[in-house]
C-alpha atoms as one frame of an Amber mdcrd trajectory, in Angstrom:
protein
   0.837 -43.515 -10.470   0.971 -43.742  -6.655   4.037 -43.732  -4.711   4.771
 -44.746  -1.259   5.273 -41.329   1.173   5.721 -40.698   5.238   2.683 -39.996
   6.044   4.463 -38.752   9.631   5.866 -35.781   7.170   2.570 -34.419   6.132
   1.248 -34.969   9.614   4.432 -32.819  11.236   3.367 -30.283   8.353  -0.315
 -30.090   9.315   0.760 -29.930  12.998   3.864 -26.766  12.188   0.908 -24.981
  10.897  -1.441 -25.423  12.979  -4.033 -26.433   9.848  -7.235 -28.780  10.537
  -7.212 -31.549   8.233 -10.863 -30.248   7.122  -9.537 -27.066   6.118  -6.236
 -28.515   4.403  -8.163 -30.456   2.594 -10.383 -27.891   1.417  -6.962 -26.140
   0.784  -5.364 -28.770  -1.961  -9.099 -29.881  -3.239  -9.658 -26.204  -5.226
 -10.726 -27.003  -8.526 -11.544 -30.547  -7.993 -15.323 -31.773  -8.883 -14.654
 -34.024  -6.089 -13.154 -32.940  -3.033 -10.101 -35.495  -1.973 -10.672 -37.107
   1.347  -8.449 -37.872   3.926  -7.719 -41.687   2.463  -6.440 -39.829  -0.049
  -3.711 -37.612   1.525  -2.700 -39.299   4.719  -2.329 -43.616   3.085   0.550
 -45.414   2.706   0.412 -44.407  -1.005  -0.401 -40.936  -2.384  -0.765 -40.110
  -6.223   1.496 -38.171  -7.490  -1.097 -35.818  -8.816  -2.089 -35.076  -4.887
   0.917 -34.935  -3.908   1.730 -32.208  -6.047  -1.354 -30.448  -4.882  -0.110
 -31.097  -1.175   3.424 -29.920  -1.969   1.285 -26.786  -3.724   1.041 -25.138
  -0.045   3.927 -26.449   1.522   6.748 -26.097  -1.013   9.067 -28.225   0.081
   9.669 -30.505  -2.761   8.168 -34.170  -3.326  11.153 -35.444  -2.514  10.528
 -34.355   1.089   7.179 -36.402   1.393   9.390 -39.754   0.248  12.158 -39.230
   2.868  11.315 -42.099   5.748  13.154 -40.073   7.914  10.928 -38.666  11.176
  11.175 -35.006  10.994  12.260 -32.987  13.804   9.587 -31.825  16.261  11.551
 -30.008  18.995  11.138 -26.771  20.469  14.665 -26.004  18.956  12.905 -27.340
  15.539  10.780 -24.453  15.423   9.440 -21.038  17.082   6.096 -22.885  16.599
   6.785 -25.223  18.907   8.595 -23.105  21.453   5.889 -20.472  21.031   2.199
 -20.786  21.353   0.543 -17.535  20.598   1.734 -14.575  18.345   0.821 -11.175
  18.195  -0.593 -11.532  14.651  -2.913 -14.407  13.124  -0.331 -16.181  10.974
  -1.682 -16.711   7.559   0.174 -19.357   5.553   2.391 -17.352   3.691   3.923
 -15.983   7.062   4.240 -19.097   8.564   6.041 -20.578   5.496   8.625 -18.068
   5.717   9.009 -18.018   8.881   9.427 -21.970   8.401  12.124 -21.125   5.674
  14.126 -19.079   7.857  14.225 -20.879  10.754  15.591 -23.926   8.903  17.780
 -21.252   7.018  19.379 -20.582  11.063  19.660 -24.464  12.163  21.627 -24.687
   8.629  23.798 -21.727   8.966  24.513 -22.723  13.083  25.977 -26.640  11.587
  27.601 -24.745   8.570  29.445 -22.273  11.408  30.415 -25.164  14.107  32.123
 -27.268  11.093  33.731 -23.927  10.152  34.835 -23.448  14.008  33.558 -20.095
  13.317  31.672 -19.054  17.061  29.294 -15.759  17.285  28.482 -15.357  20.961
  26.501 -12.378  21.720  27.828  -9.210  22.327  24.953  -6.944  23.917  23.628
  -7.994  26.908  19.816  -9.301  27.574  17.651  -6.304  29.270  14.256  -7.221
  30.605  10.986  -4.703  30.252  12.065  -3.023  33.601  15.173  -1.289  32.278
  13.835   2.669  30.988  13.811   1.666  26.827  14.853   5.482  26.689  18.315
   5.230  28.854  18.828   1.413  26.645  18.157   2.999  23.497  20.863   6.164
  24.181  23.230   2.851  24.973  22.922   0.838  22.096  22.835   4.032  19.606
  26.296   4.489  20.373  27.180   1.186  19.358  24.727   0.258  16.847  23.699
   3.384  14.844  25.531   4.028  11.750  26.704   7.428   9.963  23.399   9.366
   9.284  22.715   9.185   5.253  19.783  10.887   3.839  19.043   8.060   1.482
  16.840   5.507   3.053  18.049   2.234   1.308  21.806   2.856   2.077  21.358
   3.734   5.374  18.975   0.551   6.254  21.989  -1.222   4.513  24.334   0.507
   7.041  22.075  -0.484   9.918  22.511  -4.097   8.770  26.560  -3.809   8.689
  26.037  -2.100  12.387  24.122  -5.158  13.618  26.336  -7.642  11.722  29.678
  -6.204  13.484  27.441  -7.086  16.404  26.941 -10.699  15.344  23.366  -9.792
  15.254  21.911 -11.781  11.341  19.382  -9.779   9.444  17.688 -11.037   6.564
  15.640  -9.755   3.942  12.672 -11.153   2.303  10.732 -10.086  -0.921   7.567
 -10.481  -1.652   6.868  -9.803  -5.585   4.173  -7.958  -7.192   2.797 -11.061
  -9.004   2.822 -13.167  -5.543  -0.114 -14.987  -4.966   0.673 -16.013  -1.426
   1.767 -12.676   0.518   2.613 -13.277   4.244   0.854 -11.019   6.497   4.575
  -9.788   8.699   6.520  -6.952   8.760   8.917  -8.842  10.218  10.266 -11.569
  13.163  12.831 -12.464  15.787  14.399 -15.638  15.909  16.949 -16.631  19.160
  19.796 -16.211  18.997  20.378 -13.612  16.745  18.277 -13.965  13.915  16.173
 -11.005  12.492  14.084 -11.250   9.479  12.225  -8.085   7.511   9.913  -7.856
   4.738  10.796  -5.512   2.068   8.500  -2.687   2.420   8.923  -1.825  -1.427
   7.495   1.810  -0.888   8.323   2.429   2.270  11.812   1.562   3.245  11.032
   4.484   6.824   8.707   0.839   8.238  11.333  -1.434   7.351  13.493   0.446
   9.501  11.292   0.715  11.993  10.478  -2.794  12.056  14.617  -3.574  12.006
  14.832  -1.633  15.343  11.589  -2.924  16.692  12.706  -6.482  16.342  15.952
  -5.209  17.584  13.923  -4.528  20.938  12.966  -8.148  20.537  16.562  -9.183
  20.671  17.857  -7.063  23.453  14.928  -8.406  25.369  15.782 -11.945  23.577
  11.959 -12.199  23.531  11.227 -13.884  19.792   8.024 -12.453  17.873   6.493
 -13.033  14.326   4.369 -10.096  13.813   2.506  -7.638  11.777   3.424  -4.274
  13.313  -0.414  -2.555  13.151  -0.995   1.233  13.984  -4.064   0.568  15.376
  -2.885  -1.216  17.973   0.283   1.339  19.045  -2.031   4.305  18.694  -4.998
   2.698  20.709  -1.870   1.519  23.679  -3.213  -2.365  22.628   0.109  -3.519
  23.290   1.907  -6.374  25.852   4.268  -4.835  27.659   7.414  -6.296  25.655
   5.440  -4.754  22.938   5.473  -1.715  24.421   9.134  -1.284  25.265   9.574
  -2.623  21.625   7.856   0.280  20.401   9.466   2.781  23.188  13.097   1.647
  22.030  12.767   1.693  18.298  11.427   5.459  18.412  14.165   6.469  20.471
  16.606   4.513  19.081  15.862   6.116  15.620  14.786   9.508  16.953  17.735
  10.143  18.989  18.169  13.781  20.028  15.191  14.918  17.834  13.207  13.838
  21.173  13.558  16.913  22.523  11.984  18.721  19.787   8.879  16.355  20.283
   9.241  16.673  24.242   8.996  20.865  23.574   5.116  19.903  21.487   2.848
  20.412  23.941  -0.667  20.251  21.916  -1.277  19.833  17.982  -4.172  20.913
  16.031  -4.706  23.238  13.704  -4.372  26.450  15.061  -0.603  25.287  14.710
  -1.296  23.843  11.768  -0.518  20.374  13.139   3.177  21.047  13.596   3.629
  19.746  10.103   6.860  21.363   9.303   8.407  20.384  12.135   7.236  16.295
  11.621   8.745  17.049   8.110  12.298  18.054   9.262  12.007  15.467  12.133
  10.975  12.823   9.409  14.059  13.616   7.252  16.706  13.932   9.759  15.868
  10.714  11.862  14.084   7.667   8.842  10.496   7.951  11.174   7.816   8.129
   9.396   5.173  11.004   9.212   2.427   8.677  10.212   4.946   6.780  12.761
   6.055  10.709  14.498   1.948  11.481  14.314   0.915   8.584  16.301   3.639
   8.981  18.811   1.874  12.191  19.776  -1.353  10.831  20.088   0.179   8.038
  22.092   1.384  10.952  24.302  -2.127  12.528  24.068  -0.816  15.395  22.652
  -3.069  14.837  19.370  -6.694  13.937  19.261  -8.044  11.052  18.261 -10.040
  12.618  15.836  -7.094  15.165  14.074  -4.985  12.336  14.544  -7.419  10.144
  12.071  -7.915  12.986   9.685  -4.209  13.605   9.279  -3.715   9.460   8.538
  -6.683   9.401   6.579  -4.621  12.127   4.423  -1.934  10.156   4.154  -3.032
   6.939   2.843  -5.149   9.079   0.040  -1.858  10.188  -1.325  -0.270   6.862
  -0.941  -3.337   5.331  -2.977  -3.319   8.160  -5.415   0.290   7.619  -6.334
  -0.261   4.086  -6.361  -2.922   4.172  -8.833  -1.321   6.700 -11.092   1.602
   3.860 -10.803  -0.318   1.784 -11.992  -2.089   3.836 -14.862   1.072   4.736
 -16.232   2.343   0.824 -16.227  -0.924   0.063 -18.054  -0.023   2.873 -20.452
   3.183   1.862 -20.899   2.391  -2.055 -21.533  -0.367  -0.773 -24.345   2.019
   1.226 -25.833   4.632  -1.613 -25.766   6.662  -0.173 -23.371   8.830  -1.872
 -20.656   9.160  -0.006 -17.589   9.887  -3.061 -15.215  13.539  -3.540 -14.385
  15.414  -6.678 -12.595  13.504  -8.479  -9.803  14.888  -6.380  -6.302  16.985
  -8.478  -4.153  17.177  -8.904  -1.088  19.912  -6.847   0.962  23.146  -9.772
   2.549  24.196  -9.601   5.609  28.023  -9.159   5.571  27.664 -11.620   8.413
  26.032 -14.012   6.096  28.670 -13.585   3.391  31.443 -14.088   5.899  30.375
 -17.442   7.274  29.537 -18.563   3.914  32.565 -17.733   2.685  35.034 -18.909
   5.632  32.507 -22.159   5.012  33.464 -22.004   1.575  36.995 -21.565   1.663
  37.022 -24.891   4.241  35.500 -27.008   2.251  32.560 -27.305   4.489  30.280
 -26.318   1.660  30.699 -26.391  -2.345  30.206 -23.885  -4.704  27.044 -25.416
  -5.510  25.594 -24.786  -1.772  27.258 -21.336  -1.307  25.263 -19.719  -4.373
  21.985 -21.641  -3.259  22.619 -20.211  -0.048  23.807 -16.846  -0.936  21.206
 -16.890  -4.257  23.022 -15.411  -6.794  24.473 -17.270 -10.238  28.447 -19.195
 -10.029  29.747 -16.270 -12.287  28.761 -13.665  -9.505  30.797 -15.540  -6.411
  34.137 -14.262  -7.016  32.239 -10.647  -5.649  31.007 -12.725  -2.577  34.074
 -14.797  -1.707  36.326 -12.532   0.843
């Protein structure tokens, strides 16, 4: 059965990406003993067979291929239009979400303007000139919440800080039986849009990513990106990059600074200062590794200690990961279950606000408000303020 599609659809697709027909096709034709040709993709009339396979790496339902409808290809569209080059290669699975998000934000901006609801921005836009130390002291005051020693809560309290802010942070998940993973810790989207990837053992990056991309936002600079060690520690960094960087440590580090000011060489006749990255760690939601290559951006460690100590730390993270995994093997042999409810992602109180003042308007049914919001009708009476 063939049916008759917008071939301009798969074409704006293709083009979003930034895919080579040759490669797409390679892409949908897995499994095939023939691989499908461009006749029989990009005619007036697809089979519906194909066109599943084509909607297999898009994902936005067949009904989207059917809709004669041109689809938007503005720069306001899109951060893939506005933006030409990234500081990470963008592998599908990134650019998808990215995709989901941004069309996610052009929803939620109609949703607000029929709800006369109005979020202008309340920081002001700083530019790589202004010292990231002296913005950071600023914005702490305003921004940072009540210190709490437990990592989830307080990255939830960081979100209620940037929402009073009318700053929008949402939260992806990516789940353990995922075939398509993006490769992003996280993006900024103008206005006011931050997304992060759960970091599902280490909520210490997610945090730093949240004030990283905060650094985006103050510089209203938008970046999709994979935030890479390698390229902080080695000083491989633009120069909004930089300040990104510059302002998230402070920002999270606050007065602890000083302690790492006072460090004036690490190695191991001081046994690499560990104790005192420990208690820095705890107090301020930095990583070890994140404290460690601060100080050899500083020069303060070598390159070589430096490597040694990281090297360290990913063989515990790998050992705990595989003794994870042992025991889940264990546990399924044995017949028992050990895996709880999916996560979810954290809401933005600004989220459930607009939703809900949407809601309460009539501007959007119940229907749209638990699509939007995810969560089963019998849950909204906890969402609706």
């Amino acid at each position: 059965m063939k049916f008759e599609i917008n071939i301009s659809r798969i074409n704006h697709l293709l083009n979003l990406y930034k895919i080579e027909v040759d490669a797409f096709l390679d892409m949908i034709s897995t499994g095939l003993k023939n691989k499908l040709t461009k006749e029989d993709i990009l005619s007036k009339e697809v089979k519906i067979s194909h066109l599943k396979r084509i909607d297999k790496v898009f994902n936005k339902g067949l009904h989207y291929y059917l809709d004669p409808k041109a689809p938007e290809t503005s720069k306001e569209s899109s951060i893939f239009f506005r933006k030409e080059k990234f500081n990470s290669d963008l592998n599908i699975g990134a650019k998808k979400i990215v995709n989901r998000f941004e069309e996610f934000k052009i929803a939620l901006s109609a949703i607000s303007k029929l709800s006369e609801l109005e979020f202008k921005r309340k920081l002001k836009v700083y530019n790589t000139k202004d010292n990231p130390y002296q913005v950071a002291l600023e914005i702490r005051n305003i921004l940072y919440p009540q210190f709490n020693g437990n990592l989830k809560e307080f990255l939830k309290s960081l979100i209620r800080k940037f929402a009073e802010n009318n700053i929008l942070v949402f939260e992806f998940v990516e789940y353990w039986n995922q075939k398509e993973k993006a490769n992003i810790d996280g993006f900024y989207l103008n206005p006011n849009v931050i997304v992060l990837k759960r970091q599902q053992n280490s909520f210490r990056r997610e945090i730093f990513t949240l004030a990283h991309e905060l650094g985006h936002f103050l510089l209203n600079e938008e970046e999709v990106e994979k935030l890479d060690y390698d390229h902080i520690a080695n000083k491989k960094l633009s120069k909004i990059e930089r300040w990104c960087n510059d302002f998230a440590h402070y920002f999270l580090i606050g007065e602890y600074s000083k302690s790492l000011e006072k460090i004036k060489v690490v190695n191991s006749s001081n046994d690499y200062v560990s104790d005192l990255i420990e208690r820095i760690s705890r107090a301020t939601h930095l990583s070890k590794i994140a404290l460690y290559t601060r100080l050899l951006f500083e020069g303060k460690i070598s390159s070589r200690n430096y490597n040694r100590i990281r090297t360290n730390f990913e063989k515990q993270y790998q050992a705990k990961y595989e003794a994870d995994r042992l025991q889940r093997e264990l546990d399924k042999q044995n017949g028992i279950k050990t895996r709880g409810s999916a996560p979810q992602p954290i809401k933005s109180p600004l989220l459930i606000s607009t939703l809900s003042t949407a809601f309460e308007q009539g501007v959007i049914n119940e229907k749209e408000i638990c699509e939007r919001l995810n969560i089963k009708p019998d849950k909204l009476d906890k969402y609706i303020l």
